[in-house]
Structure formats: structure tokens, C-alpha cells
C-alpha positions in Angstrom: 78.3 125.0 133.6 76.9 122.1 131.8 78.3 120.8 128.3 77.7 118.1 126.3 80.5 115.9 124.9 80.1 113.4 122.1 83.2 111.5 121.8 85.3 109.7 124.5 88.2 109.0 123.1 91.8 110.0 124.4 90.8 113.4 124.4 86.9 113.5 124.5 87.4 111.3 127.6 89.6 113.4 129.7 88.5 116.6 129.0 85.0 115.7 130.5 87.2 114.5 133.3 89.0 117.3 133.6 85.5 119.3 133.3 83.8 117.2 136.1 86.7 117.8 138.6 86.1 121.4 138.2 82.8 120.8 138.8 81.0 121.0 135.7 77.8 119.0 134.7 78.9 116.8 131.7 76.1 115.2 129.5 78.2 112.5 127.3 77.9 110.2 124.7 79.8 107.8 122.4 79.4 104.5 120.3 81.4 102.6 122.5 78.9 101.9 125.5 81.7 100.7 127.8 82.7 104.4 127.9 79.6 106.3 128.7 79.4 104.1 131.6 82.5 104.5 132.8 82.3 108.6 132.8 78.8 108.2 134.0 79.9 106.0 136.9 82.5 109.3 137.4 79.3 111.5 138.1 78.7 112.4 133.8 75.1 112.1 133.0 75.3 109.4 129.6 73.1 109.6 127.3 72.2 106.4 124.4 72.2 108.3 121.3 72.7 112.4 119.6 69.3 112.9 120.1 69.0 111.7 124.0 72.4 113.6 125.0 70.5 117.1 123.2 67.2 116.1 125.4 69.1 116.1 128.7 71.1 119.8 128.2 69.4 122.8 129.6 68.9 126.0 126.9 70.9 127.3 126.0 72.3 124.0 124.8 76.0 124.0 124.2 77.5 120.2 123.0 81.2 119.7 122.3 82.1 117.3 119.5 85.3 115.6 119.9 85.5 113.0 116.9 88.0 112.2 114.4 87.8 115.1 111.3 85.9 114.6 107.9 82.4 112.4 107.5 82.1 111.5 111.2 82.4 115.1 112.3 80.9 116.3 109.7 77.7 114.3 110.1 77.5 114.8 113.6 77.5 118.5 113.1 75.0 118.5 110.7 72.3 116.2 113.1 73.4 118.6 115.7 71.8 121.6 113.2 68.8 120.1 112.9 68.1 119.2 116.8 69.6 122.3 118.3 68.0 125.4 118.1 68.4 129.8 118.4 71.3 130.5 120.7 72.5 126.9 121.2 76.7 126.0 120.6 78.1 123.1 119.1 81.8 123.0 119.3 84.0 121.1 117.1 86.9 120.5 119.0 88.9 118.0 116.4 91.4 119.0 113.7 88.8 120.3 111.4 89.8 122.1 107.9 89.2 125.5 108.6 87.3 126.1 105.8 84.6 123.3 106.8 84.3 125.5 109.6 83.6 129.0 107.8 81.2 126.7 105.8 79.2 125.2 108.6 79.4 127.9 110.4 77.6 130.3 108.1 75.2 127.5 107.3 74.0 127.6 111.1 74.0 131.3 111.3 71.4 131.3 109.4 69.0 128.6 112.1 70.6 130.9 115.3 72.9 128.6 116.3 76.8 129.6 117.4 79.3 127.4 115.6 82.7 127.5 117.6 86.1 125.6 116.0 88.7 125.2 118.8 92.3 123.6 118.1 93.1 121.7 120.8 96.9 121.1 121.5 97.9 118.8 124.5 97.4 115.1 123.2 97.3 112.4 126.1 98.7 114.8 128.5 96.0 117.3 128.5 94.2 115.7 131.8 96.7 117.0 133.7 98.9 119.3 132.0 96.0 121.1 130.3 95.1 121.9 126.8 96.1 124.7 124.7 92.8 125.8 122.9 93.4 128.2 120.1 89.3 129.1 119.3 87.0 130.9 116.4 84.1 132.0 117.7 81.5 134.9 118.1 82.3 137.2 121.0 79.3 136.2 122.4 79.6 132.2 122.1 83.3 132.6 123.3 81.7 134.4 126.4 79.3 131.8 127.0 82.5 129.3 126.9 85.3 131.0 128.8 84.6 128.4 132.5 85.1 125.2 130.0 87.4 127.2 128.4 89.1 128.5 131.5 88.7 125.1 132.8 90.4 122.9 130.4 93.1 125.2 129.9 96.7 124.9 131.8 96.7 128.5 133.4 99.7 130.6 133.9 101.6 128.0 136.2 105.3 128.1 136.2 106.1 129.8 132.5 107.7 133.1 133.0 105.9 135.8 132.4 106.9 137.4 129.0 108.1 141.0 130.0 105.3 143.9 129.0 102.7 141.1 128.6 101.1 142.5 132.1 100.1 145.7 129.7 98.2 143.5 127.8 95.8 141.4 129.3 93.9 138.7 127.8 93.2 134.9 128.1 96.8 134.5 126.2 98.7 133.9 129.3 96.2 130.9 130.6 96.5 128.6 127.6 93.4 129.7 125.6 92.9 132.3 122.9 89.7 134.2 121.1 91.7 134.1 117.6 89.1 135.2 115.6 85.7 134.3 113.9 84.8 130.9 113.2 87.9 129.2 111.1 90.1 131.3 112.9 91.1 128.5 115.4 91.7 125.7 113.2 93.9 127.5 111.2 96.2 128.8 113.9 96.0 125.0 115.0 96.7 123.8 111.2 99.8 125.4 111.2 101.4 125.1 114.8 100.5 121.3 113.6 102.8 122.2 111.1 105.2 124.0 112.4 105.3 121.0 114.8 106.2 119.0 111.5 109.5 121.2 110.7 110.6 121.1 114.8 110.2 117.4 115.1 112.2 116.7 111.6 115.1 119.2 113.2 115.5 117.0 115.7 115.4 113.9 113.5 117.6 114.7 111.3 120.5 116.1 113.9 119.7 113.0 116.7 120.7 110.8 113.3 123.6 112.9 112.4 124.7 112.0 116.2 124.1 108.7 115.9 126.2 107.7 113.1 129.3 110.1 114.4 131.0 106.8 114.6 130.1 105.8 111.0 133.2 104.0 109.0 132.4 106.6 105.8 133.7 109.5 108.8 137.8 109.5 109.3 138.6 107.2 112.2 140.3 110.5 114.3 136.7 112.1 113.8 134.1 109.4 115.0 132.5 110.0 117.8 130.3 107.2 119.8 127.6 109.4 121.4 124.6 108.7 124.1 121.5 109.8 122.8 119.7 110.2 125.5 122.5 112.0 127.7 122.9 114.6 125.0 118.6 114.9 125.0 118.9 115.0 128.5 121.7 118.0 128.4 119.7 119.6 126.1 116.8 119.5 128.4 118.7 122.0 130.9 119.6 125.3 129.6 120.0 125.1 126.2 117.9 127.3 123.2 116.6 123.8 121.8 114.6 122.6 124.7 111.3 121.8 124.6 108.4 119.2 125.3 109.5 117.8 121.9 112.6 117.3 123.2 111.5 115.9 126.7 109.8 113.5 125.1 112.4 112.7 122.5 114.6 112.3 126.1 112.3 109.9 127.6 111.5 107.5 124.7 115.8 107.5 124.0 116.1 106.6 127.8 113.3 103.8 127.8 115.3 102.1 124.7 118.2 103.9 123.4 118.3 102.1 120.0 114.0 103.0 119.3 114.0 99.5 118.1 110.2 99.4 119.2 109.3 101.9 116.4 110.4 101.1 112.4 110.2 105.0 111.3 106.6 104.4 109.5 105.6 108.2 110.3 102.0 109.2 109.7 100.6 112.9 108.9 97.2 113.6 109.9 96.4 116.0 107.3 97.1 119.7 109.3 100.9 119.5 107.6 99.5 119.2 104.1 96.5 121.7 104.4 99.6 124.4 105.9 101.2 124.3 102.9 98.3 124.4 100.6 97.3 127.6 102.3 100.9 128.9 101.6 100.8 128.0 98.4 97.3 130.3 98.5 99.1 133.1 100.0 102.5 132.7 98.2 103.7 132.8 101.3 107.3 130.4 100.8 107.4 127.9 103.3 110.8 125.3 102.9 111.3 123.8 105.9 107.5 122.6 106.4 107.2 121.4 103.1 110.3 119.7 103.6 109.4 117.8 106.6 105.8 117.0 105.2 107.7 115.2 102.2 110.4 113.5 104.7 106.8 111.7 106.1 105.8 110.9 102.9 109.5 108.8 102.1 109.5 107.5 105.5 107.0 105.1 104.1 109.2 103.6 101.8 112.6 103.4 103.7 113.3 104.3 107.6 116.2 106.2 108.8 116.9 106.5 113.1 115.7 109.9 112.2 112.5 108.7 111.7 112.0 106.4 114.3 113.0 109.9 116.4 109.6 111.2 114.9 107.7 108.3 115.6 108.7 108.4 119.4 107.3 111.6 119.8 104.3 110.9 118.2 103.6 108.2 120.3 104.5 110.2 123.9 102.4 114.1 122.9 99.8 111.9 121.3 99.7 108.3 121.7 99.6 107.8 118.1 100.3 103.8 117.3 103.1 103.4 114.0 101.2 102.3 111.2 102.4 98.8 109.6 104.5 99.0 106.8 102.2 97.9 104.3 99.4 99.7 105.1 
């Protein structure tokens, strides 16, 4: 199939990679010239500008728009409405609010054009591992995108096979799922992002607790002095709090068992906050993730070990950089 992507970052970048080894024809674009010609010198056909990348797709025209969310999305979905036309796709594959999404997409309803959100979960990893694509979409647009879909997913591989699931059927299995109409997918993504939030301050706040077992405020008969990353690493075989969080958590305590490379400055890219807003909306009660959204928010005033936890992981699933204190 041949797709467009705009976008080359970390994730725009190697999902067209991942695309072109399955043979797809990629059409690509970003600002950053140095990275068109490096996916074009990887068989993608690069394009100079919006307008040249929608001049070299076929009809029906589907482009994939992997940008940061807000204004730069949001323009480049809106130049995309007024170049594409009846039956085309544009697919925002960012962390979109989902109601952006309900409102573009019923603006280009109205011109023919599909609109298709798709919460993408896999960070720097997804080259290899494969993403986990939680999509809104029309039936028929999802159709039309189940080989990228099916493509960029990580299939059934290894996981074990939840018992009675064989009754079902589905896409569920592979790592990709038809939630709903558009919006759908960016709110199931909004809140695993924060449900990600309240898992990765767990294990903060207990790999702390650990680490100051041997604290003089604790009777001397009860201290403990305790490795880290040997308890992550036990952890990581058997037990009921494993996880990719967790292997990660293992390998950043192994690389430097103190995380004196990271100060605890922990950043939230906005799906956290929007999760509880819309629990707020539903009156739906929601402790733990509002918790862990506010523990973010005073990590930028003072930094706990528990903190530099959540930084680690940040950095492995998504190769997000600490901001400096300051700004």
C-alpha cells in the first residue's frame, strides 16, 4: 500500500521504516531535509513540501501525520483539508486531544475526506517491537488501513493467549484495535497514558521506600541495605508486578544504580491531565492518577530517588530528555 508520512521524528521515522520493510511505498516529508534524504536514500519517495508529498500519492490519497500535538498538527491537518479531496485519509497519529479529533473530523466529513486518530504506544522501541495502535475511525477508512495497520503492529508473538479470546476474533490479539469512531482512539490512548502515570509512580514511590531501608530515622535492627536493580531484576521473573515498566526501570538501575544521570525533573505531556479532566466530566473518581499527575507537578520543585525512577523510564519507552530545572 502506499502512505504518506509527514514527520520523521523518533516515531514518524521508524514507522516508515518499519512500513518500507514490509514493502510499502512511503511518500515522506519533514522540515528537517537531512531526514527526507536519508528515508529516501532507504527506498521512501521525499517530497519538498505538504503540497509536493499530496502530488506524488495515488487516489485514494491516505497521508499519516506524525507531529508533535496542538498548532503544528493542527495546521497540518487543516492544509491537508484543503489539498485532499472525496475518499482521501489523513491520519493523526500523535497524542491528539480527542475532542480536536471529533471536531476535525466532522469538519472534513463534510469535504468527503476520512479523518482517522490513532494512539500509538511503543515509543523508541516500536521499529522493532511494534506499535500498539488503539484507532477511531469509519469502518470503511479502518478497512482501507488494516496492511499499515497490520504492518506496524507487533502481532500475536510470544504473549499467551488469553483463554476464550479464540471465540472472539478481532484485530485485539495483533496489537491494533477499531475502538470506535473518530475520538475514540485518542481517548483510550489518553488514559492508558494515564494509567501509565499511576504504574510508573507505584514503582517510584516503593523503589524509594527500598532505598532508604537503611535510613538512620528506621531502628538500627530494621535497616536494610538493598540492590535495586537485583530486586528489579527478581521482580522481572515471576512476580505479579512485572512489566516493560519494570524492565526498563531494571536496566537504567543496572547501568547506574544510584540514577545520578537524571535529577527527578519529570515532565507530563498533557494525556495525564486531559484523563482526569474527563473524570472529572464523568464523575468518575480517579485517586491514584490524579495523585501521580500532582507528584509530576512537585517534582519540579524538589526531587526524591522516586522521581529520578520516573525519569529513567521516560527516557528508555520514550527517549524523553529531563528538562532543566529551571525551565
Amino acid at each position: 500500500m502506499q502512505l504518506g508520512m509527514i514527520g520523521l521524528g523518533r516515531m514518524g521515522g521508524n514507522m516508515t521504516e518499519r512500513c518500507m520493510r514490509d514493502g510499502h511505498k512511503m511518500v515522506v516529508y519533514a522540515t528537517d531535509e537531512d531526514a527526507v534524504k536519508k528515508y529516501a536514500g532507504m527506498g521512501a519517495v521525499g517530497a519538498s513540501s505538504v503540497e509536493d508529498l499530496v502530488s506524488k500519492l495515488s487516489s485514494p490519497k491516505a497521508v499519516w501525520v506524525m507531529l508533535p500535538a496542538g498548532e503544528i498538527t493542527e495546521g497540518v491537518v487543516t492544509q491537508l483539508g484543503s489539498l485532499l479531496g472525496k475518499g482521501d485519509i489523513i491520519i493523526d497519529g500523535g497524542n491528539s486531544m480527542f475532542k480536536d479529533d471529533v471536531r476535525r473530523a466532522n469538519a472534513l466529513k463534510a469535504k468527503g475526506i476520512h479523518y482517522v486518530d490513532v494512539g500509538t504506544s511503543g515509543g523508541v522501541w516500536g521499529l522493532d517491537r511494534g506499535y500498539c495502535m488503539m484507532i477511531g475511525a469509519s469502518k470503511d477508512a479502518f478497512t482501507i488501513l488494516d496492511p499499515i495497520f497490520k504492518t506496524l503492529a507487533p502481532g500475536r508473538g510470544e504473549i499467551e493467549r488469553t483463554p476464550g479470546r479464540e471465540k472472539v476474533g478481532g484485530t485485539a490479539e495483533d496489537g491494533y484495535l477499531h475502538c470506535g469512531p473518530p475520538g475514540a482512539g485518542h481517548f483510550v490512548k489518553m488514559v492508558h497514558n494515564g494509567i501509565e502515570y499511576g504504574i510508573m509512580q507505584a514503582y517510584g514511590e516503593g523503589f524509594d521506600i527500598m532505598r532508604n531501608a537503611n535510613s538512620t530515622e528506621v531502628d538500627e535492627a530494621c535497616r536494610f541495605d538493598l540492590n535495586l536493580a537485583d530486586i528489579a531484576e527478581v521482580w522481572r521473573r515471576g512476580s505479579v508486578v512485572s512489566s516493560w515498566l519494570l524492565d526498563l526501570t531494571a536496566m537504567a538501575l543496572i547501568e547506574n544504580p544510584d540514577l545520578s544521570n537524571y535529577t527527578g525533573f519529570v515532565q507530563d505531556s498533557g494525556e495525564g491531565r486531559w484523563t482526569i479532566n474527563a473524570a472529572i466530566e464523568e464523575a468518575v473518581p480517579a485517586d491514584v492518577l490524579a495523585a501521580s499527575l500532582f507528584a509530576r507537578f512537585r517534582s519540579r520543585k524538589e526531587h526524591t530517588f522516586s522521581e529520578k525512577i520516573l525519569s529513567a523510564m521516560r527516557q528508555k519507552f520514550g527517549g524523553h530528555v529531563e528538562r532543566a530545572s529551571g525551565g
